[in-house]
py3Dmol code that shows the C-alpha trace and the ligand (Angstrom):
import py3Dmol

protein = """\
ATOM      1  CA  UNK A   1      78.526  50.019 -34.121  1.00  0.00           C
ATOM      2  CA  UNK A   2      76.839  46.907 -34.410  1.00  0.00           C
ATOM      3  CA  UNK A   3      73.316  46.752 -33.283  1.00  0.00           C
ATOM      4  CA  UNK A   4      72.132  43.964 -30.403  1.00  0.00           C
ATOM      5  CA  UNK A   5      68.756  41.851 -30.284  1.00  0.00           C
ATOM      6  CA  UNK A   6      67.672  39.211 -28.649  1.00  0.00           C
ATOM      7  CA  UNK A   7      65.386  36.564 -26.448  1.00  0.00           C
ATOM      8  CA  UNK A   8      64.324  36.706 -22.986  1.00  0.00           C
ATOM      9  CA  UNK A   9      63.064  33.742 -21.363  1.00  0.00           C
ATOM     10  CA  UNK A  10      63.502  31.069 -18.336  1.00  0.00           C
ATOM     11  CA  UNK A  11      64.732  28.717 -19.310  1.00  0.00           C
ATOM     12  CA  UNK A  12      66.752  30.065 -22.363  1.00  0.00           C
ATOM     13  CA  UNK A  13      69.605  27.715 -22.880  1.00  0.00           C
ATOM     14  CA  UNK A  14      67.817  26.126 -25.493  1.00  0.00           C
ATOM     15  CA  UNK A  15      66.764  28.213 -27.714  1.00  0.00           C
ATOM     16  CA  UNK A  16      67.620  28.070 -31.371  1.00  0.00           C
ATOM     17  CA  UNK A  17      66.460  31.701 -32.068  1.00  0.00           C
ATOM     18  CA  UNK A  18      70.439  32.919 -31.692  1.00  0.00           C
ATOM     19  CA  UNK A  19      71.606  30.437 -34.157  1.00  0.00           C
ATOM     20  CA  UNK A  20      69.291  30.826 -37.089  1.00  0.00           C
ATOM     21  CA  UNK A  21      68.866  35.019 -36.223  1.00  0.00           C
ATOM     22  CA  UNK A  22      72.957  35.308 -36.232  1.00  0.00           C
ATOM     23  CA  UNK A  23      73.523  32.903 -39.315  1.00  0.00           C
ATOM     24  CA  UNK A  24      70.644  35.298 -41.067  1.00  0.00           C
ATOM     25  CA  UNK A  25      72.274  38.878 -40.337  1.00  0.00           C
ATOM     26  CA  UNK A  26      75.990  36.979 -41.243  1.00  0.00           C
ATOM     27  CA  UNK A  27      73.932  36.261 -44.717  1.00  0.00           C
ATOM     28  CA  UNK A  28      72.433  39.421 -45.095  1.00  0.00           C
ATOM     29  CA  UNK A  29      75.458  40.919 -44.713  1.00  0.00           C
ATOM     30  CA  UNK A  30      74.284  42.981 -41.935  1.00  0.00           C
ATOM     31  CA  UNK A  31      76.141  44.403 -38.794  1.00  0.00           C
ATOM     32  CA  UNK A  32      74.019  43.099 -36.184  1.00  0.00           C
ATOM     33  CA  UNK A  33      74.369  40.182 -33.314  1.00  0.00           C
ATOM     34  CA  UNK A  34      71.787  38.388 -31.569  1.00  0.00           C
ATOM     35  CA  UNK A  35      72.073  37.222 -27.629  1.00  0.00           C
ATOM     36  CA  UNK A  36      69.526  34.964 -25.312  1.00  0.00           C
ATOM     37  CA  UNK A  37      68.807  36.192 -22.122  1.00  0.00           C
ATOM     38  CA  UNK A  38      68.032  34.403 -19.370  1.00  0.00           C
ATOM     39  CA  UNK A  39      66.226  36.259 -16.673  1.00  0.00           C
ATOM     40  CA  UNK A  40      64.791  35.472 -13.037  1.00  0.00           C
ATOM     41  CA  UNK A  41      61.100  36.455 -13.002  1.00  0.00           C
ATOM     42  CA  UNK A  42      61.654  38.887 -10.217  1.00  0.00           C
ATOM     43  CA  UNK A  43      64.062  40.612 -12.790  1.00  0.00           C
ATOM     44  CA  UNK A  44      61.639  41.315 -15.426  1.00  0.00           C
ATOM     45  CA  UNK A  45      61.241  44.469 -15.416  1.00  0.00           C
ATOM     46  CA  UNK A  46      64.828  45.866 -14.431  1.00  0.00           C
ATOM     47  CA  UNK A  47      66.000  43.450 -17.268  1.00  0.00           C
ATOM     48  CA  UNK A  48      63.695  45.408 -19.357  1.00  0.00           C
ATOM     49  CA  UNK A  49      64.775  48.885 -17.803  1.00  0.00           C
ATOM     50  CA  UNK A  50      68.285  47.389 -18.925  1.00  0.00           C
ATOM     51  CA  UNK A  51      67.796  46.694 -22.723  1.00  0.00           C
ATOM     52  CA  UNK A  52      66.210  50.101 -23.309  1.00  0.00           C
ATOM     53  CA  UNK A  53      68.851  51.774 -21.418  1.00  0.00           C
ATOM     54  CA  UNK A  54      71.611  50.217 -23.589  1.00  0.00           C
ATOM     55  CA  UNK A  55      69.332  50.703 -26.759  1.00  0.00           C
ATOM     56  CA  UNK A  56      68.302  47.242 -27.517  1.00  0.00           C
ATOM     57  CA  UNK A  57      66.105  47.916 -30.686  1.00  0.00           C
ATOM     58  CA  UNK A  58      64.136  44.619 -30.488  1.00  0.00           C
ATOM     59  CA  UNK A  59      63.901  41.199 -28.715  1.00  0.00           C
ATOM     60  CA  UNK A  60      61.623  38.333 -29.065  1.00  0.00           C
ATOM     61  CA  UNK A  61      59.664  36.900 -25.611  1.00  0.00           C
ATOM     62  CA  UNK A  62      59.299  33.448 -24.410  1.00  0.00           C
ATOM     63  CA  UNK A  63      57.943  31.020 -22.172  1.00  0.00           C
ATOM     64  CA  UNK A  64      57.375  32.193 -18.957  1.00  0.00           C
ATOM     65  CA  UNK A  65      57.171  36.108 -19.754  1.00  0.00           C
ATOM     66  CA  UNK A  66      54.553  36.691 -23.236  1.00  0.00           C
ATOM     67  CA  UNK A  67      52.032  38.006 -20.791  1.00  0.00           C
ATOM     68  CA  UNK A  68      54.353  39.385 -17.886  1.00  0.00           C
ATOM     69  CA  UNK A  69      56.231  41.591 -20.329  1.00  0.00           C
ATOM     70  CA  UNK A  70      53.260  43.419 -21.058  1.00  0.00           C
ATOM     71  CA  UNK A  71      52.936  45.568 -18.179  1.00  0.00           C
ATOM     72  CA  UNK A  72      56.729  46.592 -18.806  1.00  0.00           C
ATOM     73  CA  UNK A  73      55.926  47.826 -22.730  1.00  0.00           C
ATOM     74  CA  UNK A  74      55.030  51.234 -23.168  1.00  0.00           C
ATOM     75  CA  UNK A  75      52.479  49.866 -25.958  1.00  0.00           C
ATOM     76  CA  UNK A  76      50.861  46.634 -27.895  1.00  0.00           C
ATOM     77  CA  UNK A  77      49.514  45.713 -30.949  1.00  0.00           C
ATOM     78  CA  UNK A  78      45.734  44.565 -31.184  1.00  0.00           C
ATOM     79  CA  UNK A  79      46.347  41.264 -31.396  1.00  0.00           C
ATOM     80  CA  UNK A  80      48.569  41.256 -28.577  1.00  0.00           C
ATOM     81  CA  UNK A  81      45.924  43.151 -26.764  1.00  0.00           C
ATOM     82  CA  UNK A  82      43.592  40.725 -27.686  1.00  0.00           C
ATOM     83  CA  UNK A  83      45.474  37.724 -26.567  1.00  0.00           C
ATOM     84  CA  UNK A  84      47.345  39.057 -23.888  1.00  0.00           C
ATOM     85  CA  UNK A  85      50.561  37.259 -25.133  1.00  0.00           C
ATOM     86  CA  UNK A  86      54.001  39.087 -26.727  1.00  0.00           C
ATOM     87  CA  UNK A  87      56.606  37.621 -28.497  1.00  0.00           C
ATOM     88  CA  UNK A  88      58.556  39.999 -30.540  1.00  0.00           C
ATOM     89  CA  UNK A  89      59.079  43.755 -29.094  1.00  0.00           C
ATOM     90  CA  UNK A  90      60.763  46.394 -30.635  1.00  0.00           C
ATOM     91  CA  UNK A  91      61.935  49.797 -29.820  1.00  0.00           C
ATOM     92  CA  UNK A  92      60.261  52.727 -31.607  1.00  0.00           C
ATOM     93  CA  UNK A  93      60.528  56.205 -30.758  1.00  0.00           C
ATOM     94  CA  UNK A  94      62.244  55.526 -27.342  1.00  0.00           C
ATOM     95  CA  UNK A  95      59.080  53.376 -26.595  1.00  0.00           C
ATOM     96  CA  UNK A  96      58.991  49.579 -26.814  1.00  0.00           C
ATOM     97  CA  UNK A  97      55.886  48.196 -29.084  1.00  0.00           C
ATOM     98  CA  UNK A  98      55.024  44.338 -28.105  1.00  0.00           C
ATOM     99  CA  UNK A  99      53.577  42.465 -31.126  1.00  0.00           C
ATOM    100  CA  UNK A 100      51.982  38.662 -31.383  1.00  0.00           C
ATOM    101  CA  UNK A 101      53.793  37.386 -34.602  1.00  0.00           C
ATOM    102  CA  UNK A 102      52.240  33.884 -33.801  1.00  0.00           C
ATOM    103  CA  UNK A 103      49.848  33.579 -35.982  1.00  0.00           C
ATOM    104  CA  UNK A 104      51.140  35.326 -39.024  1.00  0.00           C
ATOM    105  CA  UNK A 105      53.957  33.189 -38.478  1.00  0.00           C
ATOM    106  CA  UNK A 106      51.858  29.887 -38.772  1.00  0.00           C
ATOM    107  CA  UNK A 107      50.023  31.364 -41.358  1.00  0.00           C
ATOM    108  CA  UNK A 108      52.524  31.936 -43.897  1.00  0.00           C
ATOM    109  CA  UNK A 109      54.097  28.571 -43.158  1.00  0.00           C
ATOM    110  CA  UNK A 110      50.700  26.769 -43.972  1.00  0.00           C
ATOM    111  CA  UNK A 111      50.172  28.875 -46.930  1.00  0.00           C
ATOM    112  CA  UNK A 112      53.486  28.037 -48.288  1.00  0.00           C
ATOM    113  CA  UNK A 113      53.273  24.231 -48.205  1.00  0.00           C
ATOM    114  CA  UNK A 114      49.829  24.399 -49.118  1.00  0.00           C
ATOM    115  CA  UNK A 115      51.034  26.312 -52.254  1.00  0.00           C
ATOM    116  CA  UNK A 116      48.212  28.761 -51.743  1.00  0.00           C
ATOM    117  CA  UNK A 117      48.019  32.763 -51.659  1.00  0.00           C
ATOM    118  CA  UNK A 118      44.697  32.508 -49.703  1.00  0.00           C
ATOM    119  CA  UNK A 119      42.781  30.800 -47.162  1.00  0.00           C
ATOM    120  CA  UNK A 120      38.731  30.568 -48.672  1.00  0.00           C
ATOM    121  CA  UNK A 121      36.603  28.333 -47.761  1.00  0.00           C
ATOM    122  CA  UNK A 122      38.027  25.874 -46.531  1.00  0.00           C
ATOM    123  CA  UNK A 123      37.120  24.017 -43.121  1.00  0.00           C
ATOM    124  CA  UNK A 124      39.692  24.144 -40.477  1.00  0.00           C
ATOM    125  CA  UNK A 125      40.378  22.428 -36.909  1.00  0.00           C
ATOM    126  CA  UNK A 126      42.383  23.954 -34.067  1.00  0.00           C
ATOM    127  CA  UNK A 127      43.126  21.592 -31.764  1.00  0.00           C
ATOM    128  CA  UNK A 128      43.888  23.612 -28.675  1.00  0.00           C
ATOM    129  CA  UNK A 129      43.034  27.231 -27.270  1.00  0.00           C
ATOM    130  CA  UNK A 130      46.344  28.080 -25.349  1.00  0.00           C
ATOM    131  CA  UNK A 131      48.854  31.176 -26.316  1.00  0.00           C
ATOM    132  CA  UNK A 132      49.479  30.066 -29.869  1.00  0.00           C
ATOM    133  CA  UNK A 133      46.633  28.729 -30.926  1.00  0.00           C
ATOM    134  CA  UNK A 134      44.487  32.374 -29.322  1.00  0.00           C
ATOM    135  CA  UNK A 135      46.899  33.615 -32.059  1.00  0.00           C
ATOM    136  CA  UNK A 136      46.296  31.559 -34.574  1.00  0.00           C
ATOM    137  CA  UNK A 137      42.647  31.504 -34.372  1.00  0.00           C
ATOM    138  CA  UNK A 138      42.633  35.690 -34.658  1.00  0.00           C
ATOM    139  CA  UNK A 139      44.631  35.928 -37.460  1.00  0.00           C
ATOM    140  CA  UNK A 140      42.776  32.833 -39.360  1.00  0.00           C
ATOM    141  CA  UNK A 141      39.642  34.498 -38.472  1.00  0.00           C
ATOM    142  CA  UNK A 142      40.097  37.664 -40.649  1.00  0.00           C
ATOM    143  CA  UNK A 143      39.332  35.201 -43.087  1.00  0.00           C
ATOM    144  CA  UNK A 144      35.361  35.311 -42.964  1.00  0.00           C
ATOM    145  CA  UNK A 145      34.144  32.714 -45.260  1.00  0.00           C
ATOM    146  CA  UNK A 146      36.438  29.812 -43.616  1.00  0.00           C
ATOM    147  CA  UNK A 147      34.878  27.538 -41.131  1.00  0.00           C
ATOM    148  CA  UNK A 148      36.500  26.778 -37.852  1.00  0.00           C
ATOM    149  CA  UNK A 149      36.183  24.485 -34.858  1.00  0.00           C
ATOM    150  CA  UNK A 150      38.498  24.915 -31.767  1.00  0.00           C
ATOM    151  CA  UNK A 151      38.634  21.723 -30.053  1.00  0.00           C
ATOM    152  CA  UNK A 152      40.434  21.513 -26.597  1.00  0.00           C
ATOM    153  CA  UNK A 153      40.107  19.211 -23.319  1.00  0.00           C
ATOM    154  CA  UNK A 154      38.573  22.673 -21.461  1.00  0.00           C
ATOM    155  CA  UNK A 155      35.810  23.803 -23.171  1.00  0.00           C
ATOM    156  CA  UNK A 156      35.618  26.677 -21.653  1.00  0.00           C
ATOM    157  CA  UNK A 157      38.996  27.864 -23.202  1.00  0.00           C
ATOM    158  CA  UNK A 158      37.815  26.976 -26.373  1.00  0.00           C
ATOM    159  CA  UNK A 159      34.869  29.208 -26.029  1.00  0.00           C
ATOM    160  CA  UNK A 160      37.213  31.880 -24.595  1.00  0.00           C
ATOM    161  CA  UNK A 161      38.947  31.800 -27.900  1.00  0.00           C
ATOM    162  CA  UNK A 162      36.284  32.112 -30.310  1.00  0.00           C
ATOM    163  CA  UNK A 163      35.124  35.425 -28.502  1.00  0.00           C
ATOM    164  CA  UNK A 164      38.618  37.021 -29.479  1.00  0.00           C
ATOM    165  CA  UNK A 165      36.455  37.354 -32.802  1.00  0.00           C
ATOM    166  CA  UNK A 166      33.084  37.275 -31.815  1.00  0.00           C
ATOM    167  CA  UNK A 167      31.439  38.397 -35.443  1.00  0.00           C
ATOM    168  CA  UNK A 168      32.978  35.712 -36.981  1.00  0.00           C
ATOM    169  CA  UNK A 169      29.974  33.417 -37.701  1.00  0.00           C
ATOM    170  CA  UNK A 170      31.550  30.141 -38.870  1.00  0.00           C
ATOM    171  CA  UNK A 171      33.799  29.377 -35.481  1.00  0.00           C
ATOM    172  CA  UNK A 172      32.567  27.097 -32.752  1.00  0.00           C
ATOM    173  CA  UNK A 173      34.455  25.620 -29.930  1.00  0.00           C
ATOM    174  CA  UNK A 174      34.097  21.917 -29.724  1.00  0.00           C
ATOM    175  CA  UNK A 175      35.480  18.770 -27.286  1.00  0.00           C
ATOM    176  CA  UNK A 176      38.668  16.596 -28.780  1.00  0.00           C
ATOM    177  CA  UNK A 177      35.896  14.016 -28.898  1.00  0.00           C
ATOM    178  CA  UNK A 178      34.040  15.613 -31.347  1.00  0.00           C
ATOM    179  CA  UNK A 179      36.658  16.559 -33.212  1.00  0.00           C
ATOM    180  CA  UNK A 180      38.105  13.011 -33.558  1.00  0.00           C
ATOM    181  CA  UNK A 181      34.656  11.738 -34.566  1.00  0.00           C
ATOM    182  CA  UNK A 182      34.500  14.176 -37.827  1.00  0.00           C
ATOM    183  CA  UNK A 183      38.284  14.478 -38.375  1.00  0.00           C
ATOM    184  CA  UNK A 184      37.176  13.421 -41.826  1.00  0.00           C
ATOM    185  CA  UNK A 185      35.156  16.862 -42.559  1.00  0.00           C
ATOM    186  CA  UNK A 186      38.358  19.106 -42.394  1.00  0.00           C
ATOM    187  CA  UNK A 187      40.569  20.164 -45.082  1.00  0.00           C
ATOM    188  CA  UNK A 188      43.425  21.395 -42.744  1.00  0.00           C
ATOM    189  CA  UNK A 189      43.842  20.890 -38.780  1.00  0.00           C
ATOM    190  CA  UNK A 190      46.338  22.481 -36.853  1.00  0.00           C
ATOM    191  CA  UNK A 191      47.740  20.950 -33.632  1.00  0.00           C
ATOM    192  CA  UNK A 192      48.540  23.603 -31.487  1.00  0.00           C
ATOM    193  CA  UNK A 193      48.638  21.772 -27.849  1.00  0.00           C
ATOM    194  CA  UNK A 194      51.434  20.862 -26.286  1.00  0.00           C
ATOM    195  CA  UNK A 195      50.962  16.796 -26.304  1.00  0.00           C
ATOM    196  CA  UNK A 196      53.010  15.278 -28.277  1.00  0.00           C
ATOM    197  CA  UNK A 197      56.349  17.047 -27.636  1.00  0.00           C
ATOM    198  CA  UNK A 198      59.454  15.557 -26.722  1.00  0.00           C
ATOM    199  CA  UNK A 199      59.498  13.611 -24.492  1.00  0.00           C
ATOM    200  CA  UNK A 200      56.280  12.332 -24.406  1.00  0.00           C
ATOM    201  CA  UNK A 201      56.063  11.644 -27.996  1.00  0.00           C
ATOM    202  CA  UNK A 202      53.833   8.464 -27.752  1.00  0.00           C
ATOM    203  CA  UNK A 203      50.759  11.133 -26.898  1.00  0.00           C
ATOM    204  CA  UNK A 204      48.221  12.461 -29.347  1.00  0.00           C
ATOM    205  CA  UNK A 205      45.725  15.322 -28.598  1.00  0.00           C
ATOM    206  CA  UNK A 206      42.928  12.718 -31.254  1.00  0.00           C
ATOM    207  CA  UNK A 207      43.501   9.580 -32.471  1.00  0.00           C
ATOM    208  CA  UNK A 208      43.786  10.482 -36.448  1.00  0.00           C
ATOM    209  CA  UNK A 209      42.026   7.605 -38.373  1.00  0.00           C
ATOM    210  CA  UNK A 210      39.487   8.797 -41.199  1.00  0.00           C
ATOM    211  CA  UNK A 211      40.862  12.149 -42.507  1.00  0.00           C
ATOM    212  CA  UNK A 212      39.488  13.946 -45.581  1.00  0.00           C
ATOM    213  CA  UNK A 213      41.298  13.297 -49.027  1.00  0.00           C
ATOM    214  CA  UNK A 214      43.891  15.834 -49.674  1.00  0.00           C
ATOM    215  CA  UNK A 215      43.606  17.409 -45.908  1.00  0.00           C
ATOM    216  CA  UNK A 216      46.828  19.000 -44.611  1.00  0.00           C
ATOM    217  CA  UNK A 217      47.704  18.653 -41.347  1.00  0.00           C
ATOM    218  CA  UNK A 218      49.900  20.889 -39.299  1.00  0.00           C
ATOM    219  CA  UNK A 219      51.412  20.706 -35.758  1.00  0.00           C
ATOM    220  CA  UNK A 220      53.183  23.472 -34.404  1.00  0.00           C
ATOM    221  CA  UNK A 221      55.513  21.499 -32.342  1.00  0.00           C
ATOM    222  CA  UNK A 222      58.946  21.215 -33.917  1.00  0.00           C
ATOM    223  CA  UNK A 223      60.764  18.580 -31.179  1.00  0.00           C
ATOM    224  CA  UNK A 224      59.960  15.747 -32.316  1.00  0.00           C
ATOM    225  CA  UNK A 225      60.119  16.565 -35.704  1.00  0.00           C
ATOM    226  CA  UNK A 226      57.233  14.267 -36.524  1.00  0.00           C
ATOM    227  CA  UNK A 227      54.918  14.378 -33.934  1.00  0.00           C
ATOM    228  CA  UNK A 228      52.646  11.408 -33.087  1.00  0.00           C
ATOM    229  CA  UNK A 229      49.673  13.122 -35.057  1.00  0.00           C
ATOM    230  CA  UNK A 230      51.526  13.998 -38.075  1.00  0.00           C
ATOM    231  CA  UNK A 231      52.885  10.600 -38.581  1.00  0.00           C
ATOM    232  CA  UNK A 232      49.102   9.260 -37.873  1.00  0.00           C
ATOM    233  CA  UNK A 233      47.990  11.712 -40.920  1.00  0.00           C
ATOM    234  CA  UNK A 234      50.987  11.332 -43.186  1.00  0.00           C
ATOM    235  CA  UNK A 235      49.985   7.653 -43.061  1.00  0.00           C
ATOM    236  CA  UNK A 236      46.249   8.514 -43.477  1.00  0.00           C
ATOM    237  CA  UNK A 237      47.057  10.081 -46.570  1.00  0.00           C
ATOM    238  CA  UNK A 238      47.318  13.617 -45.401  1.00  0.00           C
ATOM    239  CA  UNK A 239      50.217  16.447 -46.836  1.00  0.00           C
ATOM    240  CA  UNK A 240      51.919  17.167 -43.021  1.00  0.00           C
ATOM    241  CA  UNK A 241      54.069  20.549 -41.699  1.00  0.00           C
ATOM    242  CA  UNK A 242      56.427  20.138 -38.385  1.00  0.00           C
ATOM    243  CA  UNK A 243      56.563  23.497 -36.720  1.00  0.00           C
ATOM    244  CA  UNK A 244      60.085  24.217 -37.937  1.00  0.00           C
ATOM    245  CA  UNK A 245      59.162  26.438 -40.738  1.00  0.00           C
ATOM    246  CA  UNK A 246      56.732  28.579 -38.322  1.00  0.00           C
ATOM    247  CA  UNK A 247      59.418  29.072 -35.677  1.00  0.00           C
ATOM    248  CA  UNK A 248      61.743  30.069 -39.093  1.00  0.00           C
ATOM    249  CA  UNK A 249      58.501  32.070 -40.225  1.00  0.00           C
ATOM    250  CA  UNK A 250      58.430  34.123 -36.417  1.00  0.00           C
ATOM    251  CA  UNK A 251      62.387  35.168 -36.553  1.00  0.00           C
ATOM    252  CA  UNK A 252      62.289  36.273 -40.008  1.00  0.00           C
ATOM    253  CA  UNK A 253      59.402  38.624 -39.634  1.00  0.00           C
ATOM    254  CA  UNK A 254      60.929  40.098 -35.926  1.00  0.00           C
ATOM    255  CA  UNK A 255      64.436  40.636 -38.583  1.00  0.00           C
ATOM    256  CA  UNK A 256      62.269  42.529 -40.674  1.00  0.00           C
ATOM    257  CA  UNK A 257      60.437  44.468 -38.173  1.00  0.00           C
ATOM    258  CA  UNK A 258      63.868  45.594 -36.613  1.00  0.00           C
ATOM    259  CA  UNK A 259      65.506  45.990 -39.267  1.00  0.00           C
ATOM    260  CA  UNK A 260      63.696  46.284 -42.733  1.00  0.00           C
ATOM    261  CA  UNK A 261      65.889  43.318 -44.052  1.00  0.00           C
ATOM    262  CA  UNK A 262      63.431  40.884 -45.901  1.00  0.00           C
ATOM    263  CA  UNK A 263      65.280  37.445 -45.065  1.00  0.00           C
ATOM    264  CA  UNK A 264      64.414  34.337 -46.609  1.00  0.00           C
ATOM    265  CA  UNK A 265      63.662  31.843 -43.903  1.00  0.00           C
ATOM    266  CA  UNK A 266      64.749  29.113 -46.117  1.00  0.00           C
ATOM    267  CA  UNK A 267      68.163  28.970 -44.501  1.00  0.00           C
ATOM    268  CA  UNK A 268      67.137  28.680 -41.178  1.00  0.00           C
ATOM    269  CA  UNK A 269      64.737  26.051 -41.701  1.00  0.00           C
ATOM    270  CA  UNK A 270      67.998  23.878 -42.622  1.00  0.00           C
ATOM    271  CA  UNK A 271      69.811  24.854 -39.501  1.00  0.00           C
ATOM    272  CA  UNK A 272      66.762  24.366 -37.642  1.00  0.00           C
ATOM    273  CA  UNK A 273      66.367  20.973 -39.044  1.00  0.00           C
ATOM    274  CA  UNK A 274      70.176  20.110 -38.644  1.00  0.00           C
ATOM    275  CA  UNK A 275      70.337  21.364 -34.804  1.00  0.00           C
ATOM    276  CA  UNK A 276      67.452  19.044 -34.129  1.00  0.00           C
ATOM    277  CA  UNK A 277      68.181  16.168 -35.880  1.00  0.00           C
TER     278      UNK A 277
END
"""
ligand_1 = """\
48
NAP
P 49.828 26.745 -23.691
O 49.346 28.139 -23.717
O 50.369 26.179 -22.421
O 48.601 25.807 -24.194
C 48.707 24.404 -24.111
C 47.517 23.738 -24.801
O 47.745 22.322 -24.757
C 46.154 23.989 -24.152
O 45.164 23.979 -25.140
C 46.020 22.753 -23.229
O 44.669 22.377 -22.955
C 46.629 21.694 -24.111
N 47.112 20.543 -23.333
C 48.270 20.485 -22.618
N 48.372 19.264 -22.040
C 47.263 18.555 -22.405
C 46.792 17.223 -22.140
N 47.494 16.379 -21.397
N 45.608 16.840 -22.695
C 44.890 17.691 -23.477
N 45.284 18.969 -23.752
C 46.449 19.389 -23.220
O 50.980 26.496 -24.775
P 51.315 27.364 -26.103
O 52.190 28.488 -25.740
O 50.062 27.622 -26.835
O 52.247 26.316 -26.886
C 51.731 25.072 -27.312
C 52.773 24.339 -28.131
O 53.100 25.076 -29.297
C 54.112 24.115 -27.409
O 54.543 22.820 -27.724
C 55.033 25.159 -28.045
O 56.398 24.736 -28.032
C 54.506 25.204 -29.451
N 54.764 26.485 -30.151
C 55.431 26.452 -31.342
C 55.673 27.628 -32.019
C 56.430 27.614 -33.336
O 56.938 28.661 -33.755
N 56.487 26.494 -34.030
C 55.231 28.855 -31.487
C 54.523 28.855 -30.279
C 54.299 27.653 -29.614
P 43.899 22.974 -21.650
O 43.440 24.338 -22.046
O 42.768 22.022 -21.442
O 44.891 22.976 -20.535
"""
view = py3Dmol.view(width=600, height=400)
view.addModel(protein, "pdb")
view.setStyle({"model": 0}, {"cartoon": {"style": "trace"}})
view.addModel(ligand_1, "xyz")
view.setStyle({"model": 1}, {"stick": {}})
view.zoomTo()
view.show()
């Protein structure tokens, strides 16, 4: 029988996680199909209910329901915990696990371009402290010698983030202001707000004009696929990522959570790319 996974969310019709997930089990040869979900909010939890009941063995959570799911998961991972935000689940031992793949996700995609095996060092700027970038800042915080500033129009957010790892010594939350002023002391930045996306793609969370040589600059957002920012830094010099390979990054670690099937995300990065171009 084949097995069923998929993505719950409102509004779902656009998601490109059943393309690239269904192309990847077709490669991998394996016997498995992938569905979106659209569900009311006052459905949550029967929808959940549901999928166990039929013996979904994993789905992956999006906007509106990475923190409503949680009361309807009979466990989460620390980071999760930490963050308060799910977005892949999957069924173990009758019980469904929620898991924050995030910021391994963005991670690994940085790593990659950067042509690195480890982050050391270096000093980094979030710019945001919403879902992703709480996510983003844990897992880039195991790293203890690496500097980081959170920048974000609240403050106050900011500061909430750098408490999710309150030993780390080198983090401080900082305004955008700031963090335009010394865009030139930081040898990767990650945009992790939502300005910039499609369609307001004339809007950039700092005005990049004086980056540091060699500095790679990241923005999560995948729609445009050159955001405002990147296109400021690729012309300041900088090496830029999109947020394709991330969002490629997040299915093919859910596939291997469910299913032990190590896919290359290669593939989907080119569908990805084609089905937004
Ligand atoms: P979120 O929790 O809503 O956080 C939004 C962030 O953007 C906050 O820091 C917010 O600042 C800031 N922001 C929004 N409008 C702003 C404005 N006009 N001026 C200044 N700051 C503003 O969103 P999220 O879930 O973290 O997602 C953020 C983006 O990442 C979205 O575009 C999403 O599509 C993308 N994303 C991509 C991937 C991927 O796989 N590539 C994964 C997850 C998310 P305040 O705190 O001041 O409101």
């Amino acid at each position: 029988m084949s097995e069923l996974f998929g993505i719950i969310g409102n509004p779902i019709a656009h998601s490109l996680s059943p393309l690239i997930q269904n192309e990847a089990y077709k490669l991998n040869k394996m016997n498995a199909h992938f569905q979106a979900f659209h569900v009311e909010h006052e459905d949550l939890e029967t929808a959940i209910k549901g999928m166990k009941a039929i013996g979904i063995k994993g789905f992956l959570v999006t906007v509106p329901f990475k923190a409503k799911v949680i009361p309807f998961l009979d466990e989460i991972d620390p980071i999760a915990e930490r963050t308060q935000a799910v977005n892949v689940v999957q069924l173990i031992d009758e019980k469904y696990v929620g898991y924050n793949f995030d910021g391994e996700a963005c991670l690994k995609a940085i790593l990659e371009d950067m042509g690195k095996p480890s982050l050391m060092k270096e000093n980094i700027l979030i710019l945001g402290a919403g879902g992703a970038a709480q996510s983003i800042y844990y897992t880039l915080s195991q790293f203890e010698d690496v500097r980081i500033d959170i920048a974000n129009r609240t403050l106050e957010k900011a500061d909430a983030v750098k408490k999710l790892r309150a030993h780390h010594k080198h983090t401080h939350a900082i305004s955008l202001e700031e963090a335009e002023n010394k865009q030139d002391q930081y040898d990767i930045i990650i945009q992790t707000t939502s300005i910039g996306m499609w369609p307001k793609t004339d809007q950039s969370p700092i005005n990049i004009t004086h980056l540091k040589k060699d500095a790679f600059v990241s923005d999560i957002i995948y729609n445009p696929a050159e955001t405002k920012i990147l296109k400021r830094a690729r012309e300041n010099g900088a090496r830029t990522q999109n947020g394709i390979k991330m969002l490629a990054s997040q299915n093919a670690l859910s596939i291997e959570k469910w299913t032990g099937h190590k896919v290359n995300d290669q593939k989907m990065i080119e569908s990805l790319e084609e089905a937004l171009s």
